[in-house]
N, C-alpha and C positions, 0 to 999 in steps of 0.2 A: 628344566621344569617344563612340563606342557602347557598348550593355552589354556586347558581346560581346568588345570590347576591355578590358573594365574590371572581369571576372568575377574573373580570378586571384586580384584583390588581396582581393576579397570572398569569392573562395573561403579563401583564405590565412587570411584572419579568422574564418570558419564551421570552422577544424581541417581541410580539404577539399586536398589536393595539386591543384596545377595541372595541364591538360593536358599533356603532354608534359615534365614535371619528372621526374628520375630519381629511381630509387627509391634508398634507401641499401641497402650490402650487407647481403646475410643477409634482408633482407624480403621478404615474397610478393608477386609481381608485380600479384596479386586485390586491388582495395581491399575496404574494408570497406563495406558494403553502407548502413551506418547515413551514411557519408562520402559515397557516391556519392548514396546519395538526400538529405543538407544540402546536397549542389551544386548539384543539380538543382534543387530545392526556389528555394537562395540567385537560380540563375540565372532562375526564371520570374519570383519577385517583383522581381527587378533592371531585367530585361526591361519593366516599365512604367514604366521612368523617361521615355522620347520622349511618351506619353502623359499623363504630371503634369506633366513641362517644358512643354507645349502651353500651359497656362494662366499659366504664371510669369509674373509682371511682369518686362520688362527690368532694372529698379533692383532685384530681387533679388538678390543675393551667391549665381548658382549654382553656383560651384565650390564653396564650403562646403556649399550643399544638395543637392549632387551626392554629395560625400563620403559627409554623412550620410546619403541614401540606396542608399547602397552598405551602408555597414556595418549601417542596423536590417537591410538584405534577409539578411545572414549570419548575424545573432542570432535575425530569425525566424524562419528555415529551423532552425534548429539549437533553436529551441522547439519547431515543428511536430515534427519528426522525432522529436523527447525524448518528448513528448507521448501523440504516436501511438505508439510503441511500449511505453508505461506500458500507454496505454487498450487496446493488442491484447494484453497480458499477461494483463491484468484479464480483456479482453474472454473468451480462451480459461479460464483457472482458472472465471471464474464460468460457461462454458458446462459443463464437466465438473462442477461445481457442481451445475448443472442438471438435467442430466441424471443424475448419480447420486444427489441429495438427492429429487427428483421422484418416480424410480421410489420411489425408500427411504420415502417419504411415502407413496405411493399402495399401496404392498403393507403398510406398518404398517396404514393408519389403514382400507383400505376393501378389503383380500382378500378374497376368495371362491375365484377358479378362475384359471389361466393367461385361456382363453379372454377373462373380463373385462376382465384387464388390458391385451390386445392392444386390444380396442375403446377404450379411456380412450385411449391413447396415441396409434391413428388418429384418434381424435376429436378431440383436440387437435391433431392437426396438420395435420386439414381446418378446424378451426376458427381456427388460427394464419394457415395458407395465405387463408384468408378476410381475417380482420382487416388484413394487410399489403395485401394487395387493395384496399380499403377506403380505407386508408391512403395510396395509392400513387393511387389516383383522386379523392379530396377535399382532396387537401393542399393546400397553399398558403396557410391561414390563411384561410380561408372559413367563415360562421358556420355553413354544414351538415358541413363536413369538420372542425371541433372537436365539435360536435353529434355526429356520429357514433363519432367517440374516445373523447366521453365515454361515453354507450352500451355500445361493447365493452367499456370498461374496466371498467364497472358492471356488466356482464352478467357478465363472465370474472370478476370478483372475489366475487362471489357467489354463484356455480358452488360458492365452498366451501364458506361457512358453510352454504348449502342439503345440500349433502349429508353433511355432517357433522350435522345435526340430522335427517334421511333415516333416517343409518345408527347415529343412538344414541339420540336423542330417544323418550323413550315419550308419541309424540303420540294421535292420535285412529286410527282404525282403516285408514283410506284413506290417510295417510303411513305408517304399518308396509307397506299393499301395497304402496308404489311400493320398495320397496326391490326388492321382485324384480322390478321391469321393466328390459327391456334396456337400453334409454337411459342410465338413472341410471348406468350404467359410464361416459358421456360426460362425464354431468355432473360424477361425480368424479374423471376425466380431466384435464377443461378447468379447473376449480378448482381442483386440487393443484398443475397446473405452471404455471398463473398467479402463485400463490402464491410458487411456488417461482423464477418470470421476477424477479420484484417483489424476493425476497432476493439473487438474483444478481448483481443489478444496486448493490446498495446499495455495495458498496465504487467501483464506476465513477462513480457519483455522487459520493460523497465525496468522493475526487479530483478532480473538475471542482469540487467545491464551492468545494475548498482551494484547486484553482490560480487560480480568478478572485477569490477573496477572501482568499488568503493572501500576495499577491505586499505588500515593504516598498515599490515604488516604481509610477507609474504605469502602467498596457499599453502600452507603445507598441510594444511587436512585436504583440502580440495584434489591437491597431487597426489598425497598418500593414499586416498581413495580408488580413484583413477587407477594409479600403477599396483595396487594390491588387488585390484580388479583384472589386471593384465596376468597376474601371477597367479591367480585363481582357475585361470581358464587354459594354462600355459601347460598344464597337466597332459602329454601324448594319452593317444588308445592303446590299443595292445599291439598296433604295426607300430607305434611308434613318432603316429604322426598326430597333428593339432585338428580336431574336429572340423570340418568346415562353418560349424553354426559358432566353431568355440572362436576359429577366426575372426568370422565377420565380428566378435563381439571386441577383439582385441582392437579390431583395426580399427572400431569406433574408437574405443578407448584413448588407445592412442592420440586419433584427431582431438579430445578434448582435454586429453594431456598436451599439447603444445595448443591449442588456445588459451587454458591457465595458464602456463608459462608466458605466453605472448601478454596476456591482459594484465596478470597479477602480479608479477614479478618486479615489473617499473616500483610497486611498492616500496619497495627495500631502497630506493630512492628518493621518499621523501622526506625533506627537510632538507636538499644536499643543491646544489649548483645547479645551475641549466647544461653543463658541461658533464656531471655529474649523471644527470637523468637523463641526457643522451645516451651517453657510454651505455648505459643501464639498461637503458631498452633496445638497444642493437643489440645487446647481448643478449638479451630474450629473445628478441626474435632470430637471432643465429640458434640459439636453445632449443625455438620450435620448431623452426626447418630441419635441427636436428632428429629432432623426436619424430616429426612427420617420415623424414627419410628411411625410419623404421621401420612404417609399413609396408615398403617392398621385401624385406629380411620375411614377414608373415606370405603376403602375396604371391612371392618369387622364392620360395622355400631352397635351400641348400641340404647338405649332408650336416656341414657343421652352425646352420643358423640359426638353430632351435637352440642350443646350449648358449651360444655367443649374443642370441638376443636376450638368454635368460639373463647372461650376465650384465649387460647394458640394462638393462631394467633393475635390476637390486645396484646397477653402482652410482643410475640418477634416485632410487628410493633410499641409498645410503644418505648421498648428497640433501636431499630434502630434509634428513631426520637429524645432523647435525647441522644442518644449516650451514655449511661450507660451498655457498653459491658460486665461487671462483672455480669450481670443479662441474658445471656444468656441461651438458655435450657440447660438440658443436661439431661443425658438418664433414663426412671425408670427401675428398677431394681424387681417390679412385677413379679412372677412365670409364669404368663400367658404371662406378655410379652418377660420373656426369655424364653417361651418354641414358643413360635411366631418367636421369633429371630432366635432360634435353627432350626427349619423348614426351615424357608425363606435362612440362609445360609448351611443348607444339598443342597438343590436345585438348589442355586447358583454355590457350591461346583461341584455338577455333570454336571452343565451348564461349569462351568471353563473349567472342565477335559474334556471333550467331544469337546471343541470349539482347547484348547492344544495339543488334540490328531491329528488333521484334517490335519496337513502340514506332522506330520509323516505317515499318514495314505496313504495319497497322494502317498508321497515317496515310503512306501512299496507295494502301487498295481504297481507301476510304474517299481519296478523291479522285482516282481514276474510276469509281464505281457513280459519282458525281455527288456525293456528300460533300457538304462543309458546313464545319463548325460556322455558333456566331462570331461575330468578332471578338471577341475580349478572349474566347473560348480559343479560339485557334490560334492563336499565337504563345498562351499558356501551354496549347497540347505542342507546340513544336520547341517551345523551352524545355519542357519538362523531356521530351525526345531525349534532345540533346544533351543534357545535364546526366539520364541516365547513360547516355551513349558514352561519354566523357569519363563518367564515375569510374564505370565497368573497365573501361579501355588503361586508365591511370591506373587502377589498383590491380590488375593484371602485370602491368609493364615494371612495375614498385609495388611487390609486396608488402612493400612498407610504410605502403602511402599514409595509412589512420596513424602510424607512428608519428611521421611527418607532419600530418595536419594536428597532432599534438604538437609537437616541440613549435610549431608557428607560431602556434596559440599564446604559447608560455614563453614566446620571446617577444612578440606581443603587450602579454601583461606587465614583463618586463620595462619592457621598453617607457609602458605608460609611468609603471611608477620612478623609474629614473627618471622621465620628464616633471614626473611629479615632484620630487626632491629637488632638481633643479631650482623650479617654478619657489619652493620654499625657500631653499638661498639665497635666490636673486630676491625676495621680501622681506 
């Protein structure tokens, strides 16, 4: 049966009226727009079902696999769509956020003239218009296009504390002059609405935080999406090869499928042992280093790695759709591919150290140029150093560190309430 014949029912299930179903009386003829776009949504992930059948074994049951790939395609269109409209909610409040906390910050803390504050403003949004630029030409996970993120971000975030010690600090005689230079309207520009990008942003955050680690059962619309996303785009040209725009969209993919995996999967964990939810999340994240090790199969293309990643992908979106998580990837252990491994993290290794270095580095032009903070100030600015410097270097060294700092937590909590209990007995 095709998708196209087999949408209604999926639609039916996504809340979605079928093509040509009558409307009941009294209703607007208009769907609702949140409906039209879960159809649409249901209908494109639906749409790669001829492409995951490709790989089925005959002794598959695929009218049951067929089903269930009917119905995640309705519940993930109906996440997407939930989802995106949270995040373009957020997205709007915190730009009006932005924009009116920004100015409100930049005419508190650094008035002088209209004139000024016009330049802070263009300066920022030639400096914004840059940064995206930037962004938009290194991307893809390249050690100079993180290199370079890191950079603006260090630059634009110190933009503030710089002109805030500019415009109050009683330093030495040649920081009082720069306050009357033109420029320094840029610098207090490009600092304050950085500042202000970084607070706007935090509820959007949180929200992703929560949705990938607050779910009680496993992603499997979230993966479903993801990998039916990879198979969409998996489609060669007429030589026979992956588009390079169709790659890069795989290789993100990818990256967001083993961060699901890594966040969402501990779910399936709880209610179970601290022993239990260990096991559970080594195995995810063995899952996602799995899925990550993909993206060289895309990157470092073969003769035979287009078909062989086809099939890795339809046998973790098999695994997803019956929920047989014992069948998970997990990594090979190939010469080539640990000596791939051993490259990829040298480079990462000196991306770390280099991104670690930058708040010290800061520090020390800042006082060999003869600045210094006040005191409460500068002891905070060389904690804070250091605490990045430490973060950065640990979670390089243990990819598993936020695992870690989980299971602590919860032996921890543990621990307390077995003290607790005790504390009851002995009463």
């Amino acid at each position: 049966m095709s998708g196209e014949a087999e949408m209604p029912e999926a639609a039916g299930q996504a809340g979605v009226p079928a093509a040509g179903e009558e409307q009941p009386a009294g209703q607007a003829a208009e769907p609702d727009s949140d409906l039209v776009a879960t159809f649409a949504k249901a209908k494109r992930l639906n749409a790669t079902w001829p492409m995951f059948a490709r790989g089925l074994d005959p002794a598959v049951e695929t009218a049951w696999l067929r089903s269930r790939y009917r119905t995640v395609a309705a519940h993930a269109a109906q996440r997407s769509v939930r989802r995106a409209n949270i995040e373009g909610y957020l997205a709007l409040v915190g730009l009006v956020a932005l924009g009116v906390g920004g100015l409100a910050a930049l005419i508190g803390l650094f008035w002088t003239n209209w004139w000024n504050l016009v330049r802070a403003v263009v300066a920022f949004g030639l400096f914004f218009t840059g940064a995206l630029w930037a962004e938009e030409r290194l991307q893809g996970g390249r050690f100079l296009g993180r290199l370079t993120d890191a950079l603006i971000s260090a630059v634009a975030i110190g933009c503030f504390p710089a002109a805030l010690y500019v415009r109050y600090a009683d330093g030495p005689a040649w920081v009082v002059d720069l306050r009357q230079e033109s420029w320094m309207s840029a610098v207090q520009g490009i600092g304050t609405f950085t500042v202000a990008i970084l607070i706007a942003m935090l509820p959007m955050t949180a929200v992703n935080w929560l949705a990938d680690r607050g779910e009680r059962t496993p992603p499997t619309e979230a993966l479903f999406e993801q990998l039916t996303t990879i198979l969409t785009h998996l489609e060669p040209d007429r030589r026979g090869l992956v588009t390079p725009e169709a790659r890069q969209k795989i290789l993100a993919a990818l990256g967001r499928t083993a961060s699901v995996l890594r966040t969402g999967m501990p779910a399936a964990a709880l209610g179970g042992t601290q022993v239990t939810r260990a096991v559970v999340r080594a195995r995810a994240v063995e899952a996602s280093r799995a899925v990550t090790d993909l993206q060289l199969w895309m990157a470092l293309p073969s003769t035979t790695s287009h078909e062989d990643f086809r099939a890795r992908i339809c046998d973790l979106l098999r695994t997803v759709l019956t929920g047989e998580y014992d069948r998970l990837p997990v990594r090979e252990t190939t010469p080539e591919t640990v000596r791939r491994a051993w490259h990829a993290r040298v480079l990462d290794g000196i991306r770390t150290l280099v991104i670690a270095a930058v708040p010290w580095t800061a520090l020390f032009v800042t006082h060999r140029l003869g600045l210094t903070l006040p005191a409460p100030y500068g002891t905070g600015a060389s904690i804070v150093a250091s605490a990045w410097a430490i973060i950065l270097v640990l979670g390089w060294l243990d990819p598993g560190f936020s695992t870690h700092l989980s299971a602590t937590r919860d032996l921890t909590a543990l621990n307390s309430l077995s003290r607790g209990s005790t504390k009851d007995q002995g009463g």
